[in-house]
PDB file as gemmi writes it, atoms N, CA and C in Angstrom:
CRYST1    1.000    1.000    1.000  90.00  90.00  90.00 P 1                      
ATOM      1  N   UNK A   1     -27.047  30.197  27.672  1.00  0.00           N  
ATOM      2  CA  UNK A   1     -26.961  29.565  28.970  1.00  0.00           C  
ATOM      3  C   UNK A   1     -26.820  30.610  30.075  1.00  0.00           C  
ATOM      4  N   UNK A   2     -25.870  31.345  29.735  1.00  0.00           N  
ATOM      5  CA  UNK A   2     -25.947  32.356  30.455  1.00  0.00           C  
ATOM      6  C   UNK A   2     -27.014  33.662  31.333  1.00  0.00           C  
ATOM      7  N   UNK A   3     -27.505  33.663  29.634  1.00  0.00           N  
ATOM      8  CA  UNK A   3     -29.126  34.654  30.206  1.00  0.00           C  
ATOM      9  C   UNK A   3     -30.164  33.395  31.166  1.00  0.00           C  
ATOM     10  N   UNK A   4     -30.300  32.568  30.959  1.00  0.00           N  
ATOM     11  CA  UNK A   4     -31.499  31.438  31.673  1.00  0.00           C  
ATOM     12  C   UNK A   4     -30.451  31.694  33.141  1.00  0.00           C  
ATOM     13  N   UNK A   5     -29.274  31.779  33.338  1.00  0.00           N  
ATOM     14  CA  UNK A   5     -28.654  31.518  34.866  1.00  0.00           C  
ATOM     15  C   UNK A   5     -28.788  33.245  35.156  1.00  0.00           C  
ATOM     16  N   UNK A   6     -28.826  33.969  33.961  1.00  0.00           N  
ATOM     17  CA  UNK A   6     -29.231  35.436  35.162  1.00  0.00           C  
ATOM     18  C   UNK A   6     -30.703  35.458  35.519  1.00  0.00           C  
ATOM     19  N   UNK A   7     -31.320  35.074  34.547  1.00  0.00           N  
ATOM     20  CA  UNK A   7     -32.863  34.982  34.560  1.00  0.00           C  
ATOM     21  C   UNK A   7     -33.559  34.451  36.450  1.00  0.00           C  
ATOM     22  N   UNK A   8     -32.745  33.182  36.333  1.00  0.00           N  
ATOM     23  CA  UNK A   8     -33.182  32.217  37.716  1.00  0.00           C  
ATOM     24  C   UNK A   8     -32.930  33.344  38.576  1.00  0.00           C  
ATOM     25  N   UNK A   9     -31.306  33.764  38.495  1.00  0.00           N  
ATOM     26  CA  UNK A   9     -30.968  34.146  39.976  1.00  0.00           C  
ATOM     27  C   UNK A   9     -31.394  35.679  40.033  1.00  0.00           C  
ATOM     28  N   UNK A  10     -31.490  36.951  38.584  1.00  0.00           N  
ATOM     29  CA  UNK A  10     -32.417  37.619  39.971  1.00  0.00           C  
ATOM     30  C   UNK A  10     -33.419  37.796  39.558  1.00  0.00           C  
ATOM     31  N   UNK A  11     -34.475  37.222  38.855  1.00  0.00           N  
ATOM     32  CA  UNK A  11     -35.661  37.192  38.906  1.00  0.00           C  
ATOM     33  C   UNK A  11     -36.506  35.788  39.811  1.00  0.00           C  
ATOM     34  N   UNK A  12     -35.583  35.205  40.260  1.00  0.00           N  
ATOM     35  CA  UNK A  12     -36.283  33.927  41.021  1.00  0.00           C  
ATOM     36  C   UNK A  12     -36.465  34.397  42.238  1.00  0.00           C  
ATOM     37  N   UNK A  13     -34.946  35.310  42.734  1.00  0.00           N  
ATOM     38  CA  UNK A  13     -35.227  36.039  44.020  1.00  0.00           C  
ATOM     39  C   UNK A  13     -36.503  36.736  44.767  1.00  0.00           C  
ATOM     40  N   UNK A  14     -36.745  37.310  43.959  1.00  0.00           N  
ATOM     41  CA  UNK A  14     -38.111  38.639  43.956  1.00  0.00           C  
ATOM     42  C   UNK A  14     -39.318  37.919  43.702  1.00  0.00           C  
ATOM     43  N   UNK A  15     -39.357  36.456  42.688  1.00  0.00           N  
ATOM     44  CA  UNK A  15     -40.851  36.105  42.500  1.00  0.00           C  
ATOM     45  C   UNK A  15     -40.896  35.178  43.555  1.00  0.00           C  
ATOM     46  N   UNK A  16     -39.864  34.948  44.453  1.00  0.00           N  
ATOM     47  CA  UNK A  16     -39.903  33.521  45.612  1.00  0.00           C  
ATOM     48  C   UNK A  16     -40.621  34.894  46.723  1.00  0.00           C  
ATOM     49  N   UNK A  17     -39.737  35.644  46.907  1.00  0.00           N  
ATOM     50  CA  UNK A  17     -40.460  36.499  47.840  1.00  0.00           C  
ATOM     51  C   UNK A  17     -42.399  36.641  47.819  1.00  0.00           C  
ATOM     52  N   UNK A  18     -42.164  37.259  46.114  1.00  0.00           N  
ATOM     53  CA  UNK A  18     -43.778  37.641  46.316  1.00  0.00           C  
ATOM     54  C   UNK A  18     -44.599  36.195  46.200  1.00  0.00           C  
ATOM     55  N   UNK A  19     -44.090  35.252  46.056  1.00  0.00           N  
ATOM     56  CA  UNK A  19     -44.875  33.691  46.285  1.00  0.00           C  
ATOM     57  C   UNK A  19     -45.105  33.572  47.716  1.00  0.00           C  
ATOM     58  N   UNK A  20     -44.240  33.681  48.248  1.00  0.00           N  
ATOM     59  CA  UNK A  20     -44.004  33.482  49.186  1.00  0.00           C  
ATOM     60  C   UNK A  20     -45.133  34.503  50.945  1.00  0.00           C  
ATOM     61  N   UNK A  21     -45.290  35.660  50.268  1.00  0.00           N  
ATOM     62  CA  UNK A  21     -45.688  36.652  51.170  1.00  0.00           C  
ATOM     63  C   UNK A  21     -47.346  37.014  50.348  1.00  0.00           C  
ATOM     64  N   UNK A  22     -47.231  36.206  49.549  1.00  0.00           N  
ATOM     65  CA  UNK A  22     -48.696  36.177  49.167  1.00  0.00           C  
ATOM     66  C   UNK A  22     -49.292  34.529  49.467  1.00  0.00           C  
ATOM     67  N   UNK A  23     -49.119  33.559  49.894  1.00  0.00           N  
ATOM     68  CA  UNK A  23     -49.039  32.571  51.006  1.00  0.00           C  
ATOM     69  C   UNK A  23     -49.350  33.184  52.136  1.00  0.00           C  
ATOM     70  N   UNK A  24     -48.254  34.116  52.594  1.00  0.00           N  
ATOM     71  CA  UNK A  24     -48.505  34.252  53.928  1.00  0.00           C  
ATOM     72  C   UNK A  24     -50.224  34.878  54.594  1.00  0.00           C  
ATOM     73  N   UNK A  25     -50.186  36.284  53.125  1.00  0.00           N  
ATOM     74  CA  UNK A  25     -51.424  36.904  53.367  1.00  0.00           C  
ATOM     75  C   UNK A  25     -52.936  35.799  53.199  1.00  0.00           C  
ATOM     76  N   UNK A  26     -52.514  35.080  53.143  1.00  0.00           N  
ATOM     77  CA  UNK A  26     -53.887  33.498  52.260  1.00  0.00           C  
ATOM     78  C   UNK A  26     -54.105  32.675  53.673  1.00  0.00           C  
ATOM     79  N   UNK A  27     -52.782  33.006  54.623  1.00  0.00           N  
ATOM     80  CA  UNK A  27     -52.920  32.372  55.736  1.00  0.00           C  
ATOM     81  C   UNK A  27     -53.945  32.832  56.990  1.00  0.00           C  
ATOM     82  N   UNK A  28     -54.349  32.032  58.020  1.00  0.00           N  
ATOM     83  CA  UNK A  28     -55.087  32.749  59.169  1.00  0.00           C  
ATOM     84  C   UNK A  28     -54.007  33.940  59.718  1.00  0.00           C  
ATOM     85  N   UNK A  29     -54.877  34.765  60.608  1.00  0.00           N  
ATOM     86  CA  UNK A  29     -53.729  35.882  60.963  1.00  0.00           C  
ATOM     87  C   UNK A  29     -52.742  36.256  60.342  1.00  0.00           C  
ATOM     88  N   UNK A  30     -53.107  36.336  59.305  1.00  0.00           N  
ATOM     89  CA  UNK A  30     -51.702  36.464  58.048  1.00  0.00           C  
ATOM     90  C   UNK A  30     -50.279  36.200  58.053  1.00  0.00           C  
ATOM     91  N   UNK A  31     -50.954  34.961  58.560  1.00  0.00           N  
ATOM     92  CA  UNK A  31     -49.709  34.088  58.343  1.00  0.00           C  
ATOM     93  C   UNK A  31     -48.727  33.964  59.503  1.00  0.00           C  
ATOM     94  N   UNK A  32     -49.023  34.996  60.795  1.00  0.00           N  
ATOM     95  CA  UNK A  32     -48.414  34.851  62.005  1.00  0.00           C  
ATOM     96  C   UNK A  32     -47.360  34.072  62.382  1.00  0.00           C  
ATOM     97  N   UNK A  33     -48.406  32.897  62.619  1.00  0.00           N  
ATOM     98  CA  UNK A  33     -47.716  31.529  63.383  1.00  0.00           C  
ATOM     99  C   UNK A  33     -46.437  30.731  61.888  1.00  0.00           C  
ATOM    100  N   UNK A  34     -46.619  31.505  61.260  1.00  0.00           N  
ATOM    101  CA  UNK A  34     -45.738  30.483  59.861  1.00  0.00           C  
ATOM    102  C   UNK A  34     -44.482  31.230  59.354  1.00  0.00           C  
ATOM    103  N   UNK A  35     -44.379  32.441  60.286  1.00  0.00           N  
ATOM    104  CA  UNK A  35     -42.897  33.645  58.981  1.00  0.00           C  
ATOM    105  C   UNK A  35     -42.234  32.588  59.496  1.00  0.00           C  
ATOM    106  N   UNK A  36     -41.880  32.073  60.119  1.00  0.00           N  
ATOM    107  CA  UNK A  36     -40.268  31.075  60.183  1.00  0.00           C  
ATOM    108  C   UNK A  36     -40.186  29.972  59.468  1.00  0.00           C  
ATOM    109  N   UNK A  37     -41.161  29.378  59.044  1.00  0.00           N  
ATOM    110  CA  UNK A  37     -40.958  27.830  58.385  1.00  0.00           C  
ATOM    111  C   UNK A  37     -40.754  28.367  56.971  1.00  0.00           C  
ATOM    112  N   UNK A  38     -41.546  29.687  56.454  1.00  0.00           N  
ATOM    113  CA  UNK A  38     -41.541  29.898  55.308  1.00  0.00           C  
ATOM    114  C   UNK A  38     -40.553  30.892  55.153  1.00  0.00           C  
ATOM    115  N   UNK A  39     -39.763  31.319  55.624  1.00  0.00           N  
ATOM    116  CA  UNK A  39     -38.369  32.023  55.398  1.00  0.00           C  
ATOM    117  C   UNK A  39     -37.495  30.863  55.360  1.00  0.00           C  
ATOM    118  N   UNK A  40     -37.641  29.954  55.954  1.00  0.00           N  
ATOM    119  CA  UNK A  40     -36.623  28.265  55.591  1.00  0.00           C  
ATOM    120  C   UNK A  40     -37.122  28.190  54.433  1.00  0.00           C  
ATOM    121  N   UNK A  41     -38.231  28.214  54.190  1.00  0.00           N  
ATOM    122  CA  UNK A  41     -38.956  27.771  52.646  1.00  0.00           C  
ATOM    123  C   UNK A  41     -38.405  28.536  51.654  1.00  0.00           C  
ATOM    124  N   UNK A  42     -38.157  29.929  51.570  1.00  0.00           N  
ATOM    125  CA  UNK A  42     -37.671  30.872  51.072  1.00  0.00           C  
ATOM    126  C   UNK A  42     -36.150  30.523  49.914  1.00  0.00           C  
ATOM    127  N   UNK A  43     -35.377  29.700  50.624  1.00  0.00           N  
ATOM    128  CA  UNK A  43     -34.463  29.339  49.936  1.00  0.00           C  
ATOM    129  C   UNK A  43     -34.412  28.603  48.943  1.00  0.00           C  
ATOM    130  N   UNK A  44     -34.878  27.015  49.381  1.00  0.00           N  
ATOM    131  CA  UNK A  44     -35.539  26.381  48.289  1.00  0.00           C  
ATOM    132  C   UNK A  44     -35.926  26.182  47.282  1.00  0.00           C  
ATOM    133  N   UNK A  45     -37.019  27.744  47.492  1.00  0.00           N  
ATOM    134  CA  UNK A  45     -38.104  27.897  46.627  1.00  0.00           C  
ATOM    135  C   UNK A  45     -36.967  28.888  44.997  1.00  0.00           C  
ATOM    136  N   UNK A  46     -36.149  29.580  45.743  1.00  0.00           N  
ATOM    137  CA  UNK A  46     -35.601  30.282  44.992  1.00  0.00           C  
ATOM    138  C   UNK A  46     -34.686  29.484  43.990  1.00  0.00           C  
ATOM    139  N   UNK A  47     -33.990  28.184  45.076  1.00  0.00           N  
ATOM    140  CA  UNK A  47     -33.033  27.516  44.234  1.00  0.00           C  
ATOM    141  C   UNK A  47     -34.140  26.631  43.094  1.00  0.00           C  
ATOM    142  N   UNK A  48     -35.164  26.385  43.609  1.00  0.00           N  
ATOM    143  CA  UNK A  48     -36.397  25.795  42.129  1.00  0.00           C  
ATOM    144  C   UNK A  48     -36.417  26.591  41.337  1.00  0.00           C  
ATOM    145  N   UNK A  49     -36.685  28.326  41.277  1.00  0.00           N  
ATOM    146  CA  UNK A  49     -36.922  28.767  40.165  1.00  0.00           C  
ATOM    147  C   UNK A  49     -35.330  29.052  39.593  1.00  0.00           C  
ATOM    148  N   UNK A  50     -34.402  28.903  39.840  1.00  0.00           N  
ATOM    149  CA  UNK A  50     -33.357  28.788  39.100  1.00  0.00           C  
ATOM    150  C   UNK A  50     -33.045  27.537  38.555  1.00  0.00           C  
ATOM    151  N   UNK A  51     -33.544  26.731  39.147  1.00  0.00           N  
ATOM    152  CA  UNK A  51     -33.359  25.448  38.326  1.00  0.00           C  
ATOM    153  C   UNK A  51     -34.018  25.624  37.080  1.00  0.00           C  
ATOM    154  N   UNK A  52     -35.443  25.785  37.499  1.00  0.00           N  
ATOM    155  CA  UNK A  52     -36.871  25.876  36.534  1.00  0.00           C  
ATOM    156  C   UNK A  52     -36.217  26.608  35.441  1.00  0.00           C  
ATOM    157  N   UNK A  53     -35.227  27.555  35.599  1.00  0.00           N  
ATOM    158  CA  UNK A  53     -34.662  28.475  34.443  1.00  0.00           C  
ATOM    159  C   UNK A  53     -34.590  28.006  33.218  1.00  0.00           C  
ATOM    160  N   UNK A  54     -33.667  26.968  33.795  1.00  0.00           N  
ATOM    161  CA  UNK A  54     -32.670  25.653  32.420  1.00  0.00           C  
ATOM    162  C   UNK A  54     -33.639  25.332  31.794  1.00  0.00           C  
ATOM    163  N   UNK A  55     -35.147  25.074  31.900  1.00  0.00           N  
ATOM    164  CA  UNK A  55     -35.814  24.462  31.197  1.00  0.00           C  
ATOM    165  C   UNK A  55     -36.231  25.271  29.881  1.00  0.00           C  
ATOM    166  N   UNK A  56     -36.087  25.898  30.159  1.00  0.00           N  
ATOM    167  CA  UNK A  56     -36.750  27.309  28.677  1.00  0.00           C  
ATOM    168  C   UNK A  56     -35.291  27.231  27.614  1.00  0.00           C  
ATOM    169  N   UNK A  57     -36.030  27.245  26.741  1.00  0.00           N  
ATOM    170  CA  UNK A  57     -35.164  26.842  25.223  1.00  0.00           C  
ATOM    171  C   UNK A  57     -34.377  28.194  25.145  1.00  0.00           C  
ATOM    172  N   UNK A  58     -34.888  29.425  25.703  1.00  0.00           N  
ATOM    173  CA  UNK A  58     -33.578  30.148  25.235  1.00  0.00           C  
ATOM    174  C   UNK A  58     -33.795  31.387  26.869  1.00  0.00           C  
ATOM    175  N   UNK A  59     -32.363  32.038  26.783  1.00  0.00           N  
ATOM    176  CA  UNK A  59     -32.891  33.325  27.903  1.00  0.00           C  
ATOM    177  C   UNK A  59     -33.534  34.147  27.702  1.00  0.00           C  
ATOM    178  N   UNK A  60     -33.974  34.257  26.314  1.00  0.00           N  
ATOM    179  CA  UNK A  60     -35.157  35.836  26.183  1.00  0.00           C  
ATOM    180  C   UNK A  60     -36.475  34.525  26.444  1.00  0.00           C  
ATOM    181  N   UNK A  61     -36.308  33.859  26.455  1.00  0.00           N  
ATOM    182  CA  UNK A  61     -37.615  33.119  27.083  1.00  0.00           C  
ATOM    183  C   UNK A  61     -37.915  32.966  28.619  1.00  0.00           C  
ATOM    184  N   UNK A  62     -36.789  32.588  29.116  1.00  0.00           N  
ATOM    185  CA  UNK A  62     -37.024  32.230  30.367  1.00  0.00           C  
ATOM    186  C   UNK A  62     -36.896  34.376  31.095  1.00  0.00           C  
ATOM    187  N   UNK A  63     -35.920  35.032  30.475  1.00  0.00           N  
ATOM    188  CA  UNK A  63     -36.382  36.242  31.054  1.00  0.00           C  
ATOM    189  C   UNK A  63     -37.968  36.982  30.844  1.00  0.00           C  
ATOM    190  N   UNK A  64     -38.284  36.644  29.932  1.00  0.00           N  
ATOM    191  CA  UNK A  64     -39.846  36.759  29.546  1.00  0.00           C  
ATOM    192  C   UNK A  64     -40.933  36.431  30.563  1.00  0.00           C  
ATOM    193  N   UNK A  65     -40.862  34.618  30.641  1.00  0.00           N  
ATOM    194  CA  UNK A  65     -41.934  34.096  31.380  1.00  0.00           C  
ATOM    195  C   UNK A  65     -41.115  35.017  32.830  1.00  0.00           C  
ATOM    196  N   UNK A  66     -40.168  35.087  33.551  1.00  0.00           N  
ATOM    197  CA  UNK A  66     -39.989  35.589  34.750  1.00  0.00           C  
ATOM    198  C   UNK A  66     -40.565  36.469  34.910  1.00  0.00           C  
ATOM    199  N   UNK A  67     -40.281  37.439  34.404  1.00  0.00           N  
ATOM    200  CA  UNK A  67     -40.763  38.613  34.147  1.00  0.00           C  
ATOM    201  C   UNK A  67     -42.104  38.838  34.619  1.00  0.00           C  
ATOM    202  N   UNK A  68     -42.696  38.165  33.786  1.00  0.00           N  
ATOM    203  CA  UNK A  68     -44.440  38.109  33.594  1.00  0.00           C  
ATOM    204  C   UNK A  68     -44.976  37.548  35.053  1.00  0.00           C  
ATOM    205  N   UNK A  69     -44.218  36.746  35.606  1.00  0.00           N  
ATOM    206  CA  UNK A  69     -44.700  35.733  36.817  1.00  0.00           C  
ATOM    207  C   UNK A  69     -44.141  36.588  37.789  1.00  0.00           C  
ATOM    208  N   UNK A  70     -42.994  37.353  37.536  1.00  0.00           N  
ATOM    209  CA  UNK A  70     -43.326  39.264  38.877  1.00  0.00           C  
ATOM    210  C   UNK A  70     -44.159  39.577  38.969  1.00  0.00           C  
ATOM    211  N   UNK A  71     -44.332  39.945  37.829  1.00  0.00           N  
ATOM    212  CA  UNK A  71     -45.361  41.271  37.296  1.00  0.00           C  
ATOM    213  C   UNK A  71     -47.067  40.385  37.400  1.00  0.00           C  
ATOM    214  N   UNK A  72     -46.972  39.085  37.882  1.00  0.00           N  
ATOM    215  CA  UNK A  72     -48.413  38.850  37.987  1.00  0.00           C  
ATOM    216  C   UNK A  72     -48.545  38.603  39.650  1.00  0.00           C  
ATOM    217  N   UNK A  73     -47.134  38.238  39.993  1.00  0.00           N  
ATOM    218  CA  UNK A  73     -47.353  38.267  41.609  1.00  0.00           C  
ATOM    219  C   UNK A  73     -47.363  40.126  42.524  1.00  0.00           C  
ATOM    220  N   UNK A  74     -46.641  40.629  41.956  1.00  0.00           N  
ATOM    221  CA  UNK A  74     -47.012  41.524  42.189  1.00  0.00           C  
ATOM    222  C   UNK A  74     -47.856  42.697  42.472  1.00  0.00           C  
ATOM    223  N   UNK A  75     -48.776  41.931  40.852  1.00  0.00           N  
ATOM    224  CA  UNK A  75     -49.658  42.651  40.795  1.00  0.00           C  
ATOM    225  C   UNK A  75     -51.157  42.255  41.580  1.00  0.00           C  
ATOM    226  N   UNK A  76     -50.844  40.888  41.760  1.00  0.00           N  
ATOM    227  CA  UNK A  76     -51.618  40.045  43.060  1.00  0.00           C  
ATOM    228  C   UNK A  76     -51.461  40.698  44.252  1.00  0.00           C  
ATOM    229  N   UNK A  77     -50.455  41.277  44.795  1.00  0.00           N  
ATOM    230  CA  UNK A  77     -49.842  41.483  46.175  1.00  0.00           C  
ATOM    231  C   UNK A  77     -50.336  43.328  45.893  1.00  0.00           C  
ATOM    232  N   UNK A  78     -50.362  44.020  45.223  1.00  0.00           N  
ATOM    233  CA  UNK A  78     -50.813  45.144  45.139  1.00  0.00           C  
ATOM    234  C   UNK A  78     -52.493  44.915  44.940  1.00  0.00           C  
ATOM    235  N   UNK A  79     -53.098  44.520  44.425  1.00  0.00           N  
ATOM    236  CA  UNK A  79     -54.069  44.142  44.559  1.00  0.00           C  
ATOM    237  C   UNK A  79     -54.895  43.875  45.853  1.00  0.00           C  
ATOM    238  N   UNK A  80     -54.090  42.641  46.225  1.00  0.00           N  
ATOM    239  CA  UNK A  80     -54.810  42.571  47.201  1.00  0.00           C  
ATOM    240  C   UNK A  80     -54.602  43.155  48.712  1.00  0.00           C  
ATOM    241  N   UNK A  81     -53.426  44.415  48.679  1.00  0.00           N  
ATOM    242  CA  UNK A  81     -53.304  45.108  49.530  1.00  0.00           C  
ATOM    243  C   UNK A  81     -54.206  46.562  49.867  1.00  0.00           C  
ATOM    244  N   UNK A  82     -54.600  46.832  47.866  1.00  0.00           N  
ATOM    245  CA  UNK A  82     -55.403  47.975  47.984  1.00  0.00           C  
ATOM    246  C   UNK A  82     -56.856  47.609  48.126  1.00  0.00           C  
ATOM    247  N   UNK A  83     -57.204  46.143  47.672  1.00  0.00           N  
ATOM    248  CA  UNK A  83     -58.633  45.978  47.705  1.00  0.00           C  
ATOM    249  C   UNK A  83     -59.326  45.320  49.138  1.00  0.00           C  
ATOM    250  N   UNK A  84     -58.423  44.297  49.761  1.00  0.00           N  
ATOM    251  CA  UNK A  84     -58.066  43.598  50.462  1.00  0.00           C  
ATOM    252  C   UNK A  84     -57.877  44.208  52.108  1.00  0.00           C  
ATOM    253  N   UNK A  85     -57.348  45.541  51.867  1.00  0.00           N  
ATOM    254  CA  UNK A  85     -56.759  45.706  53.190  1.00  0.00           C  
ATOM    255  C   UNK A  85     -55.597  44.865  53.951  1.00  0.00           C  
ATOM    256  N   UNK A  86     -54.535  44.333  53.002  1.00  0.00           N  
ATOM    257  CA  UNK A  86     -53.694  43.520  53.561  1.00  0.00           C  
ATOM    258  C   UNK A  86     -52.831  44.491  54.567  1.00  0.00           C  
TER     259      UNK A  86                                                      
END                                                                             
């Protein structure tokens, strides 16, 4: 129980961000007119993926899939900064 509640809180942190700022770049003017609704959004989004935690049968699971869902937003957000010109 324990690992799924570290899992949420700091890996939910970092993948709400890069959800979040890879939205923004998807937006017109990258996202300009929207950093404020989606920094309200920001919280939310984080308290979902800690919820979302509980659902995985064990914490080397739910630290796993987190993990992977960084490491794919990330690698989205590097991506599309070097190919992209973000």
């Amino acid at each position: 129980m324990i690992g799924r509640c570290l899992a949420g809180i700091l890996l939910g942190f970092p993948l709400a961000a890069a959800a979040l700022s890879l939205l923004l770049h998807l937006l017109p003017r990258g996202g300009a007119d929207y950093v404020i609704p989606l920094l309200i959004l920001f919280f939310p989004l984080w308290i979902a993926v800690m919820i979302g935690a509980y659902l995985f049968r064990s914490g080397a699971r739910a630290w796993l899939t987190l993990v992977a869902a960084n490491a794919i937003a990330y690698g989205a957000l590097w991506l599309g900064r070097s190919a992209a010109g973000w």
